[in-house]
N, C-alpha and C positions, 0 to 999 in steps of 0.2 A: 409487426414488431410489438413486444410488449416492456414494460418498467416491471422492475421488481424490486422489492423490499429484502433487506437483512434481516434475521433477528439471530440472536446470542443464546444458550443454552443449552441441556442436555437432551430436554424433552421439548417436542413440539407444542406441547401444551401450556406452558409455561416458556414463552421467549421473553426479550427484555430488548429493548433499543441498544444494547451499550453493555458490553459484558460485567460492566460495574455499578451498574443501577438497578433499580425496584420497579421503572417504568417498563410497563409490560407494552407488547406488540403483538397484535391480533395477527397471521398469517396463514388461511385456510388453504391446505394442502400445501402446507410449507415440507420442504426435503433436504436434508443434510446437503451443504453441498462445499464446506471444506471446515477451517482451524482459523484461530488468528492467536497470536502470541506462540511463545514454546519456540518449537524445535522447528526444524523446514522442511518443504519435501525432497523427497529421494533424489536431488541431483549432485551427489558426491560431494563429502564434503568439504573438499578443494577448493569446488565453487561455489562456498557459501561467499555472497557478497562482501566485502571491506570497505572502509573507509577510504575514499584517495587522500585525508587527510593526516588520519593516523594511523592509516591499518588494520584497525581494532575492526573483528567482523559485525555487520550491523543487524539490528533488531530485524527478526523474522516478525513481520506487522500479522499479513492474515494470505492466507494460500485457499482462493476460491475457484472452485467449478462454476465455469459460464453455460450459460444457457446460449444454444447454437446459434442465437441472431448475435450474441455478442465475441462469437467468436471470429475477429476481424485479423488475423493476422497469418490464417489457412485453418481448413478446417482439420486439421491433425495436430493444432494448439487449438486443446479446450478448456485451459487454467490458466492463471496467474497468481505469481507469490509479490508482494509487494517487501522492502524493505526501508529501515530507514536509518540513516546514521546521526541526523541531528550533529555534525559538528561546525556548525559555524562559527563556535566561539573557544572550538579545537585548537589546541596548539600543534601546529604544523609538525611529522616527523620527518625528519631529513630522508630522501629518496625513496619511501612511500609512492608519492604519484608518479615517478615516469617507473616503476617495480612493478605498477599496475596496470599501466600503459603497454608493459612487452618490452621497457628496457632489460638489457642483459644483465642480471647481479653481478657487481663487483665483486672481487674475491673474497674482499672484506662482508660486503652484504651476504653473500654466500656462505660464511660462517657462522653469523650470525642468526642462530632458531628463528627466531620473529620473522625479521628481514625476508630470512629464505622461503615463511611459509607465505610472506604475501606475494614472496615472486612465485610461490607454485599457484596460489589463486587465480595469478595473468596466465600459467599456461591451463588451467583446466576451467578458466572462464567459459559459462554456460552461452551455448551459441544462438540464445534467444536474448539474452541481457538486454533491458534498454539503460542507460546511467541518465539519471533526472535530478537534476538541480534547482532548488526552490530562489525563490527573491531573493532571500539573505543569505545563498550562497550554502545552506544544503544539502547535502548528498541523497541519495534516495536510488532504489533500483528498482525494475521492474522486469520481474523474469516470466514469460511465455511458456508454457508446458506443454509436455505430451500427453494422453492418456496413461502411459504408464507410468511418468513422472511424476501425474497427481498421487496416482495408486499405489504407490513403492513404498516400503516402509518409511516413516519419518525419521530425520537425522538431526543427530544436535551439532551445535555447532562447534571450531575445530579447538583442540585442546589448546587453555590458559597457557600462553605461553610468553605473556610480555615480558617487556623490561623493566627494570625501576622505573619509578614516575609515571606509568603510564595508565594507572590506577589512581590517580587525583581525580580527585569530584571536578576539581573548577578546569580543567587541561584534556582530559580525554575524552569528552564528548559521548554521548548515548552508544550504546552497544550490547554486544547480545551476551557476552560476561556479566556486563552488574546489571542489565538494564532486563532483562527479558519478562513479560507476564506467564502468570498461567495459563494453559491453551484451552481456548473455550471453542466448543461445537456453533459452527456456522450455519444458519440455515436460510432459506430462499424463499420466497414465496411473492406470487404478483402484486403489483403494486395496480389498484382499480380506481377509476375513474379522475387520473391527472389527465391534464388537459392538455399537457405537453411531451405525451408518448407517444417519441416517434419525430419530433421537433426537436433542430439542434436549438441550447440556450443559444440566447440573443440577448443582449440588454436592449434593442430599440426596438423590440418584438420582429424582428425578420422571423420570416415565415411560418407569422402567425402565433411566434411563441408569446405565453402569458409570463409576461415577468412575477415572484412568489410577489405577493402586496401592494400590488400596483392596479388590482381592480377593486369596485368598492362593492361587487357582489356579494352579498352574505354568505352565499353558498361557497363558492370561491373562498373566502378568509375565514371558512371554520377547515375547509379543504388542508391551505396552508398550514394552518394550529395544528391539523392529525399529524402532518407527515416531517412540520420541524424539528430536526435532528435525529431524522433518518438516517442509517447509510443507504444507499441504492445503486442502480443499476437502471441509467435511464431517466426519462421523465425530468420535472421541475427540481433543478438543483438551487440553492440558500447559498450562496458565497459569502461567508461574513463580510468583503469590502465589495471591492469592482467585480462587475460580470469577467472571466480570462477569455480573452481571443483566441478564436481556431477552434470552439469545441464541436463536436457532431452530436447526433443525436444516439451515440456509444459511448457518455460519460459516466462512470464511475465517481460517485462522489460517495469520500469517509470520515464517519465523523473522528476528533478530537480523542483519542485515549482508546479506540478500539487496537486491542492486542499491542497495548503500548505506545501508540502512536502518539505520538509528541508536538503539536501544533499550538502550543498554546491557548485553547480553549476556540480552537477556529475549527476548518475544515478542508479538507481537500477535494481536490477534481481532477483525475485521473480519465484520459479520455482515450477511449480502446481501439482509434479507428486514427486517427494526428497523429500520436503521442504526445498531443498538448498538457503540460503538467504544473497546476498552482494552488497557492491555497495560502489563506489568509486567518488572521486571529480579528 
């Protein structure tokens, strides 16, 4: 099993940690291996993700190609697209969640454009979905691919269709209407010489893992300095607060603002083998 590195950009030559910064990232024999921000991939777009709390479909984060040991869910899923809707501090729309759940529209919700396109999203819901809810309550989705689903044209998401008020800054929560970045080239490349590839994190070091700054070897804490604020795949993950429980040594950790991502200057962990999913500022 190996760790791998993200980096951002057009050229290999030139990656960056962070589609919005200047810090560069060395990745030799780094390989295109998806998008983050923009449009989503090819799973119709019915099933572009929603909010359960308003609706509003949610930011397309970053749509990645796994490398085959991370592909934990069969091997004929070999992507995943992440999303995010950030409404925790959404103002709730009436019959939204059980419209996404597979309740039946009312007749009334069934005339209604909006209503009716979030009950067509419960029936053409992508039949890999995980729905992932953060500490403060959240939303978040996690969609599993095919090979062709990586490789399909890219879709945007479904036509502006709300209702008054649902376009307030302080009430509607993140979403792929006001909220989406420009889509930046993803690439891969191994992550060499962490001490904990191939080791689920542990805070109490179970089996062996190094917690990031917990040892006072030199080597070790110039280690930590190269790779703080990574994204990866693998290896020694940085949790800005508590270690989260249940992760393998198949975590996904993102940083803060890649393709949008909203965490408040923290970071996620995304774990491809549990679905254990947290993340902290």
């Amino acid at each position: 099993m190996k760790a791998y590195e993200l980096g951002f950009g057009e050229s290999a030559e030139k990656l960056t940690v962070h589609p919005n910064t200047a810090i560069e990232i060395d990745l030799p024999g780094a390989r295109v291996a998806g998008w983050c921000g923009g449009r989503a991939p090819g799973i119709g777009t019915a099933a572009w993700p929603r909010s359960p709390v308003t609706g509003l479909p949610m930011t397309h984060v970053i749509t990645l190609e796994l490398p085959e040991d991370y592909r934990r869910k069969g091997e004929d899923l070999v992507a995943l697209s992440f999303f995010q809707a950030d409404d925790h501090v959404a103002d709730d729309i009436e019959g939204v969640a059980g419209l996404l759940e597979g309740t039946a529209p009312t007749a009334e919700q069934a005339a209604d454009p909006f209503l009716a396109a979030v009950a067509a999203t419960a029936a053409a819901r992508h039949p890999e979905q995980r729905d992932l809810e953060d500490l403060i309550g959240g939303a978040h989705a996690l969609l599993w691919l095919t090979a062709e689903e990586f490789a399909a044209p890219r879709i945007d998401p479904p036509a502006d269709i709300r209702p008054a008020g649902l376009g307030d800054h302080y009430s509607r929560g993140q979403n792929a209407w006001d909220d989406s970045v420009p889509e930046t080239t993803v690439w891969l490349g191994e992550r060499t010489g962490d001490p904990n590839t191939g080791v689920a994190p542990s805070e109490d070091g179970a089996g062996g893992y190094v917690a990031a700054w917990s040892s006072d070897d030199e080597q070790l804490e110039e280690y930590w300095s190269s790779i703080e604020g990574t994204s990866h795949l693998g290896g020694t993950i940085m949790p800005c607060q508590g270690m989260p429980e249940g992760l393998t040594p198949y975590v996904f950790e993102l940083e803060d603002g890649v393709g949008g991502l909203n965490l408040g200057g923290g970071n996620a962990q995304i774990d491809l083998e549990s679905d254990v999913f947290d993340w902290a500022q």
